[in-house]
C-alpha positions as MATLAB code, in Angstrom:
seq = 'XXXXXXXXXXXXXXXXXXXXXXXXXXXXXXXXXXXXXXXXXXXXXXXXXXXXXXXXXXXXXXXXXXXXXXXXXXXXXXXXXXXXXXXXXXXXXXXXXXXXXXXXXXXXXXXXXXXXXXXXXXXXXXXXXXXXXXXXXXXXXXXXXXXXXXXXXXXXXXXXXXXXXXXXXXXXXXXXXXXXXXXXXXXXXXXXXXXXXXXXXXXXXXXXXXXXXXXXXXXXXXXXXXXXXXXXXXXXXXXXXXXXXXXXXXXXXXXXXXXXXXXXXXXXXXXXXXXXXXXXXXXXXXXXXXXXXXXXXXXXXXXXXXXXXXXXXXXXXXXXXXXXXXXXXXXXXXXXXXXXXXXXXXXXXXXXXXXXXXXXXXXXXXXX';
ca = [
      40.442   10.040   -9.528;
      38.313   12.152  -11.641;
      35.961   10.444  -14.346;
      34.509   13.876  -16.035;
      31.166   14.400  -15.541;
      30.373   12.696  -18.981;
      31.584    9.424  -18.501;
      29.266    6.628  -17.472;
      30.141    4.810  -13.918;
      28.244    1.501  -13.976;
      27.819    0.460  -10.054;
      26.228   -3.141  -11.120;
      26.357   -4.730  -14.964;
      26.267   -8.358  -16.362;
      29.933  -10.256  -16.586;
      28.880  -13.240  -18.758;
      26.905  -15.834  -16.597;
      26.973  -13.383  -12.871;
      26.110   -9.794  -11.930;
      28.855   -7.919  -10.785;
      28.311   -5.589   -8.153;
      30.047   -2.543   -6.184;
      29.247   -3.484   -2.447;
      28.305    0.360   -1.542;
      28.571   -0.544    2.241;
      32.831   -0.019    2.417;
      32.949    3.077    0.229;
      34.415    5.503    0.368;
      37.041    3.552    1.545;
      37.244    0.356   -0.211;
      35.776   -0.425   -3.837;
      35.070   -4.218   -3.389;
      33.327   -5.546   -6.007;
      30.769   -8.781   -5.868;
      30.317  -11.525   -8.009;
      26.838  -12.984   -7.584;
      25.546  -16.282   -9.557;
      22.196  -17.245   -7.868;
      19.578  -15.485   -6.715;
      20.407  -15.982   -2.857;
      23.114  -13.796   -2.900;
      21.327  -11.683   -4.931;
      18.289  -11.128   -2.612;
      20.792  -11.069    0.144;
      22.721   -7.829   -1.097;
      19.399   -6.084   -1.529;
      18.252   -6.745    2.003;
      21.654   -5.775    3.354;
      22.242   -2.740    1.558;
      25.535   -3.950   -0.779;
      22.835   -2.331   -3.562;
      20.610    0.271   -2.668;
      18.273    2.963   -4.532;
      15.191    2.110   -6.068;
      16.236    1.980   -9.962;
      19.368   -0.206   -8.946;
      17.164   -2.605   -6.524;
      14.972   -3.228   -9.661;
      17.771   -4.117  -12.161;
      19.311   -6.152   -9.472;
      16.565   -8.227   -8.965;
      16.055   -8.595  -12.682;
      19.234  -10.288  -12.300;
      18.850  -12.544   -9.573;
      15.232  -13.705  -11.588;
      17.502  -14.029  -14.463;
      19.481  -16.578  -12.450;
      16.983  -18.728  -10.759;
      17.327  -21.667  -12.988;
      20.977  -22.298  -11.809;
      22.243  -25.184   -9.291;
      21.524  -28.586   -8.656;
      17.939  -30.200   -7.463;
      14.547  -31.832   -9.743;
      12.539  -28.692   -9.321;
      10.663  -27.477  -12.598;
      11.944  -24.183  -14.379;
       8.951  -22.276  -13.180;
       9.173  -23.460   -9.351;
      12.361  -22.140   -9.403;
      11.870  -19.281  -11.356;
       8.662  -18.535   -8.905;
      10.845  -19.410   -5.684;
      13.119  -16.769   -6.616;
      10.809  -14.375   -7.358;
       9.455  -14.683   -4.063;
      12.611  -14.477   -2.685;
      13.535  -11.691   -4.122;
      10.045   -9.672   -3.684;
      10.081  -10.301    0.589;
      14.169   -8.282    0.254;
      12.732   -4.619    0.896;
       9.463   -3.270    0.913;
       9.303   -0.285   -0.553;
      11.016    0.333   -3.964;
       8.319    0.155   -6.022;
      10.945   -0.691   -8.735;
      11.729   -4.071   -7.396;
       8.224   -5.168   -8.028;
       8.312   -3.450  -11.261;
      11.245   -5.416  -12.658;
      10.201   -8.851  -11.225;
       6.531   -8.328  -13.277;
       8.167   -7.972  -16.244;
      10.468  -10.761  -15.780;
       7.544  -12.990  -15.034;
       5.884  -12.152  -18.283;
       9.155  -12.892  -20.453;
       9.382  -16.113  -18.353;
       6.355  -16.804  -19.598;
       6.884  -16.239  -23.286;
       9.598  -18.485  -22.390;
       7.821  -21.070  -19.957;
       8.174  -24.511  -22.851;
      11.771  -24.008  -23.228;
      14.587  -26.129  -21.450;
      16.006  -24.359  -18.654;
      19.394  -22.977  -20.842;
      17.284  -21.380  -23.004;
      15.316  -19.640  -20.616;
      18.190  -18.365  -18.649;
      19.377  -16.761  -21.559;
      16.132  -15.219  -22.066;
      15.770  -13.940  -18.900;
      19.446  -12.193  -18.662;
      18.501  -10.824  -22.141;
      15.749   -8.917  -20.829;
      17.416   -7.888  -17.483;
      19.904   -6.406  -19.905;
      17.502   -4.986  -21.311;
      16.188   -3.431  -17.688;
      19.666   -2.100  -17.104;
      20.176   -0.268  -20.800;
      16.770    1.679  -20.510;
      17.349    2.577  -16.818;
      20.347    3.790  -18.210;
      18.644    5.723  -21.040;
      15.951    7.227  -18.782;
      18.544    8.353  -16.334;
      19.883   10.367  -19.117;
      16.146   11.975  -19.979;
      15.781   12.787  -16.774;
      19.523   14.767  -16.423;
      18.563   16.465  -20.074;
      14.712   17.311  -18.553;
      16.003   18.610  -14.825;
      18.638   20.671  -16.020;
      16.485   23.524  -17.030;
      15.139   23.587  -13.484;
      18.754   24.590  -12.684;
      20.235   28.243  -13.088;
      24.239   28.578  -13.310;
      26.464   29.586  -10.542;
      23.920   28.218   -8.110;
      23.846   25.665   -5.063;
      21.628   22.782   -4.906;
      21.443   20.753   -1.974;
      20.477   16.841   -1.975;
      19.523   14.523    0.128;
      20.955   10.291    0.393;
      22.067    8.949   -2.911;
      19.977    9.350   -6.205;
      23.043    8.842   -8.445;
      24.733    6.548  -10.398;
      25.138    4.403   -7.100;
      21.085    4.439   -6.787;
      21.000    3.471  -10.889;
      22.077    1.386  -13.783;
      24.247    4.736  -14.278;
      24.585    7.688  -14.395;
      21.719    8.843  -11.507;
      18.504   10.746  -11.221;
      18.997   13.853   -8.796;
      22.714   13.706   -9.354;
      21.271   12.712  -13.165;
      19.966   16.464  -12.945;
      23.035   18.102  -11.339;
      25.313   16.304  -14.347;
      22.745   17.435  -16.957;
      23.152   21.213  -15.735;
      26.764   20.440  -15.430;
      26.957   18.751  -19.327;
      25.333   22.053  -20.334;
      28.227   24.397  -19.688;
      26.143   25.415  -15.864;
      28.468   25.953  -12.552;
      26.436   24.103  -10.099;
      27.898   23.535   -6.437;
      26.131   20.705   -4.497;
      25.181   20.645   -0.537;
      24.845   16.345    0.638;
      23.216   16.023    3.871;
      25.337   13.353    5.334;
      21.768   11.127    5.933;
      21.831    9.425    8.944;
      22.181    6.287    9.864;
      23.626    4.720    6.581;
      25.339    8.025    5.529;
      24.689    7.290    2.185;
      25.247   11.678    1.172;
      28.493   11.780    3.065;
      29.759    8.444    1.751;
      27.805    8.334   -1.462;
      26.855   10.992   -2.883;
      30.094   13.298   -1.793;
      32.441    9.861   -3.162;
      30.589   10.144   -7.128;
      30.712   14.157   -7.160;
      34.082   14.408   -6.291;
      35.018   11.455   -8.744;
      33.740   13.855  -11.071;
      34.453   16.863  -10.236;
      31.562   18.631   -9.465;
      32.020   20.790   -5.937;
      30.683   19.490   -3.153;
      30.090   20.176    0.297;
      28.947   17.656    3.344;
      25.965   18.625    5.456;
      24.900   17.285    8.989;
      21.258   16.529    8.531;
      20.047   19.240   10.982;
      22.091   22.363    9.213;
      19.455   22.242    6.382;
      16.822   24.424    7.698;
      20.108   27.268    8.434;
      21.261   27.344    5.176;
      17.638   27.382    3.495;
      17.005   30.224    6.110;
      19.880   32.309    4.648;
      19.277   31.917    0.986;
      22.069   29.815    0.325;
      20.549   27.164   -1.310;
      18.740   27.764   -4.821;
      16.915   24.459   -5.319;
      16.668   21.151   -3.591;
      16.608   17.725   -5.797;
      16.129   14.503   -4.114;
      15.298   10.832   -5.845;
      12.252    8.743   -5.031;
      11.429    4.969   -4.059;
       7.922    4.860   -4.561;
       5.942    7.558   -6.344;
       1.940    7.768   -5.393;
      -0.631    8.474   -7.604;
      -1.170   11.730   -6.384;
       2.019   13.100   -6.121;
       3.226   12.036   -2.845;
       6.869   10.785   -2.808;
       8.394    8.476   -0.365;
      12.206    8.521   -0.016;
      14.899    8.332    2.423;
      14.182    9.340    5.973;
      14.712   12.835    6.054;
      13.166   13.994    2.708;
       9.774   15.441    4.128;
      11.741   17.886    6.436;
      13.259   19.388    3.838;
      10.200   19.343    1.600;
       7.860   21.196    4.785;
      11.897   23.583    5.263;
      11.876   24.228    1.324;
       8.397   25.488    1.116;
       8.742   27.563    4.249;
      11.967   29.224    2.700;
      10.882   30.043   -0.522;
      12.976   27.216   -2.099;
      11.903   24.909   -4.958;
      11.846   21.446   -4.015;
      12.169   19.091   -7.086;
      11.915   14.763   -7.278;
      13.556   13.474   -9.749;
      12.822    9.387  -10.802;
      12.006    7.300  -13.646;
       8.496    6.562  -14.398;
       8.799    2.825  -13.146;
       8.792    4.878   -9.987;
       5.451    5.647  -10.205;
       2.506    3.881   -8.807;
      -0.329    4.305   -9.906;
      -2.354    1.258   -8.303;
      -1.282    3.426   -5.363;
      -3.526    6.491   -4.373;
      -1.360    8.073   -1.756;
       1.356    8.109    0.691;
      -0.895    6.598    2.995;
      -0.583    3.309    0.998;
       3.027    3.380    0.641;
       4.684    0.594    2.800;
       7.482    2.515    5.200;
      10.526    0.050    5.891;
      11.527   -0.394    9.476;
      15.334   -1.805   10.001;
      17.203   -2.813   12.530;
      17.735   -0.239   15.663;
      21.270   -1.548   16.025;
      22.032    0.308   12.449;
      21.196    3.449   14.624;
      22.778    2.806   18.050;
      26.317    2.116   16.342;
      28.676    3.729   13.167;
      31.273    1.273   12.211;
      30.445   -1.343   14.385;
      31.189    0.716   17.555;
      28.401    1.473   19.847;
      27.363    5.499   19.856;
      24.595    5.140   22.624;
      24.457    3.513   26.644;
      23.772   -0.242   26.692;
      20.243   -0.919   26.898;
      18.789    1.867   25.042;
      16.878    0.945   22.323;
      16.077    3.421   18.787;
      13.828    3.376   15.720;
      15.133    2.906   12.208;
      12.242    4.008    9.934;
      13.711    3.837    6.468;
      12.063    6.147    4.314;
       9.192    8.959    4.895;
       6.603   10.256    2.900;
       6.596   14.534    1.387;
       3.089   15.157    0.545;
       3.209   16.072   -2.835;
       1.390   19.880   -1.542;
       5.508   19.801   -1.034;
       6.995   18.944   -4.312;
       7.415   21.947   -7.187;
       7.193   19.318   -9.808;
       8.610   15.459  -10.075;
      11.105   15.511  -12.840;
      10.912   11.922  -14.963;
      12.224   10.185  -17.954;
       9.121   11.193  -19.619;
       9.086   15.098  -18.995;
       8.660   17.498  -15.959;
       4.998   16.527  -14.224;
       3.761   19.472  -12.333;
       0.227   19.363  -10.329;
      -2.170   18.001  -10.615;
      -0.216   15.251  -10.337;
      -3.157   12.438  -10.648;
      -2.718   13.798  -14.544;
       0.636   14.165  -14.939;
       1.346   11.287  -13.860;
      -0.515    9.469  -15.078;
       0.323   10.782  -18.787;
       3.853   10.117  -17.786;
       3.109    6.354  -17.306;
       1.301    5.975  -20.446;
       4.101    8.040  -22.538;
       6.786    5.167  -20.577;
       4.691    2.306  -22.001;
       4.182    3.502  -25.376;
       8.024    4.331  -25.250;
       8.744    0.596  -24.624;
       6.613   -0.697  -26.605;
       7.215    1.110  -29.261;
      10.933    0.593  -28.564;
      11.186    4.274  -29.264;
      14.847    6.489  -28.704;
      16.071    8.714  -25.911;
      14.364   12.618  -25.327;
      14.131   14.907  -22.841;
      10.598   14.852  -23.172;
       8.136   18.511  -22.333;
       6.447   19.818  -19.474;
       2.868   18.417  -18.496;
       0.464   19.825  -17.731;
       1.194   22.499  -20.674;
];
């Protein structure tokens, strides 16, 4: 069923004392939702993909901080908080987000440190609320920013899921493609199918179609034809971890079509909030590249695709130097090179923002 491309699908929100969850591994087919109460199960969706996307990892594990001083046992308030947060930091590597929430938890735990254990839980799920509304918020900057990077009665072809799936709501590439659509612009939308989770054919193709917005499914390798033939105006894709310089990692896949849009002509856009930036990191080089399982690879569906015995490599995400990327879209304006500025004048516009508790914009261009 349609929603409209206006209305707000929330894949993971608070339900009084648990976090409920859409387990993303059975759509399209089934929408199962999860009801998670301690930080276990928390961690454990993360690691096992019920929750993916860097924005939604973060407010997840917001959560599951928020709900380490549940359950029995003597432990203090801080070794549990501390035990989850540990916990939680060792689920995936490479969502810079994840780290980002979990800091911030730790300071409000620490404003919070010499109360009993009730009142700190309710502290903490006040400020992963809090997480979840402003992912929320910048999600919507960044659809209002990206959709002037998008002309009407064009195609735009993404890559995995950087939508409301990937968010708090609402999305950051698909946030773009529903800010050009909000506008009044026809946009039609290519999804690479992205191999081996299929999170663009199950995903991405499952929220457009819920609302509305055309969309076609891609086989990873038919990129480079269509580019070649000029049927793609633009490509947006979402980040997990943002370098100081400009280089973006994100799903495997993402630097061939950043090296195929620049060869074509094509402008190749990111599109995250600025908690996906990192500054302490330099480069891609520094980025740390998840490796999973090889039997995610060798079957679909539980049923074996390759001969017995032969073994694959599941590298999770790559890295598209940022010589790649037109310009990096965020919640705090479009940041073209030199990125090591922009950036970095994105970051300090986010803080201000928060702690200024300041409203919603689309934010301006930078460097002028």
């Amino acid at each position: 069923m349609s929603t409209g491309a206006g209305e707000l699908f929330r894949p993971l929100y608070r339900e009084g004392g648990a976090l409920r969850l859409l387990d993303q591994r059975l759509l399209p087919g089934d929408e199962v939702w999860l009801t998670l109460d301690e930080p276990e199960g928390v961690a454990r969706a993360i690691r096992d993909m019920a929750v993916r996307g860097a924005p939604a990892i973060g407010v997840a594990a917001a959560y599951g901080a928020a709900l380490s001083q549940r359950g029995p046992g003597t432990s203090s308030p801080r070794d549990r908080f501390d035990a989850a947060r540990a916990l939680l930091a060792n689920s995936r590597p490479t969502a810079v987000n994840l780290f980002a929430a979990l800091e911030r938890m730790a300071e409000r735990f620490e404003q919070l440190a010499a109360s009993d254990a009730a009142v700190i839980e309710r502290g903490l799920l006040e400020e992963a609320d809090a997480i979840a509304s402003e992912d929320i918020a910048s999600c919507r900057r960044i659809g209002a920013a990206g959709a002037a990077l998008l002309e009407s009665g064009t195609t735009v072809l993404t890559h995995c899921n950087a939508g409301a799936l990937a968010t708090a709501g609402y999305g950051t590439a698909l946030g773009v493609i529903r800010g050009a659509v909000a506008e009044g612009k026809s946009i039609r939308v290519l999804a690479d199918e992205t191999r081996p989770y299929l999170q663009g054919a199950r995903l991405t193709a499952w929220e457009l179609a819920r609302d509305g917005i055309p969309v076609e499914i891609l086989t990873d390798s038919m990129a480079g034809h269509f580019l070649s033939r000029g049927a793609v105006a633009a490509i947006v894709v979402g980040a997990d971890r943002i370098a100081g310089n400009g280089d973006t990692a994100n799903k495997i896949g993402t630097y061939t079509l950043g090296v195929l849009a620049k060869e074509n002509g094509v402008p190749f856009y990111v599109a995250a909030p600025a908690t996906t930036i990192d500054l302490a990191c330099p480069d891609g080089a520094g980025i740390p590249i998840e490796e999973r399982a090889s039997s995610e690879v060798l079957s679909i569906g539980g049923r074996a695709i390759a001969p017995a015995g032969v073994t694959a490599r599941h590298v999770a995400f790559d890295v598209t130097p940022a010589r790649y990327i037109t310009a990096i879209v965020t919640d705090e304006g479009i940041c073209r090179a030199p990125y090591d500025a922009s950036l970095a004048a994105a970051v300090e516009r986010a803080a201000s923002r928060r702690a200024a508790g300041a409203g919603s914009g689309a934010g301006s261009t930078y460097p002028l």
